[in-house]
Residue, then its C-alpha position, 0 to 999 in steps of 0.5 A: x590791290x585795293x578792289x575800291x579805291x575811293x576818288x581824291x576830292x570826291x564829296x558824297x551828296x547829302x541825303x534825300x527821300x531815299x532813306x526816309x523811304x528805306x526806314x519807313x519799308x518795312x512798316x510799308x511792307x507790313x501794313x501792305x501785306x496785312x491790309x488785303x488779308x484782313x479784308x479777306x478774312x472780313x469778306x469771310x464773316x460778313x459773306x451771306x449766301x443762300x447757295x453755298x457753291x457761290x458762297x465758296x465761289x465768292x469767298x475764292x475769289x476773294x482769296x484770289x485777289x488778296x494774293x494777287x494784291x499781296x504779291x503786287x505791293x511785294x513786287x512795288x515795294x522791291x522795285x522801290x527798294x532797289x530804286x532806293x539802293x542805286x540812289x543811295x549809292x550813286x550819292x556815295x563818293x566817287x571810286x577810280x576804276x582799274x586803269x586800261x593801258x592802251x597799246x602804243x599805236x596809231x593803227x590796229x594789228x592784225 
């Protein structure tokens, strides 16, 4: 027994936005990820301070929100991927399901 067995006459639909989207991901994911790093690492060479403990205040703080956004765009970007894949496969060809043969009666045993 097949465990998927494709639908006669099913048609698969053409594809759309989904897999530019898939192929441009991992650049996304990359620059997302690399864009709050250099930001942090320059607020890092450009922090001037008198006072060193609001110096490393500041520069925690910066460290922080760069995680922070790191793992939001993370986040995003699988959401978008799983979004992607449901579409993806929701325009593939249509699979019978195994049939459930419904007992011959007009009323429900007891």
């Amino acid at each position: 027994m097949a465990l998927l067995r494709r639908l006669p006459g099913s048609r698969r639909e053409p594809h759309g936005i989904e897999w530019q989207i898939l192929r441009r991901m991992p650049r996304l994911l990359l620059f997302g990820t690399l864009l709050p790093l250099a930001l942090t690492l320059l607020h890092r060479w450009l922090a001037t301070g008198a006072d060193p403990v609001e110096l490393a205040k500041q520069i925690e703080m910066a460290d922080f929100l760069a995680l922070a956004l790191v793992i939001l765009h993370w986040t995003v970007m699988l959401t978008l991927g799983i979004f992607c894949a449901i579409i993806t496969l929701m325009k593939g060809p249509a699979y019978v399901a195994d049939r459930y043969d419904l007992p011959d009666r007009s009323e429900p045993a007891d």
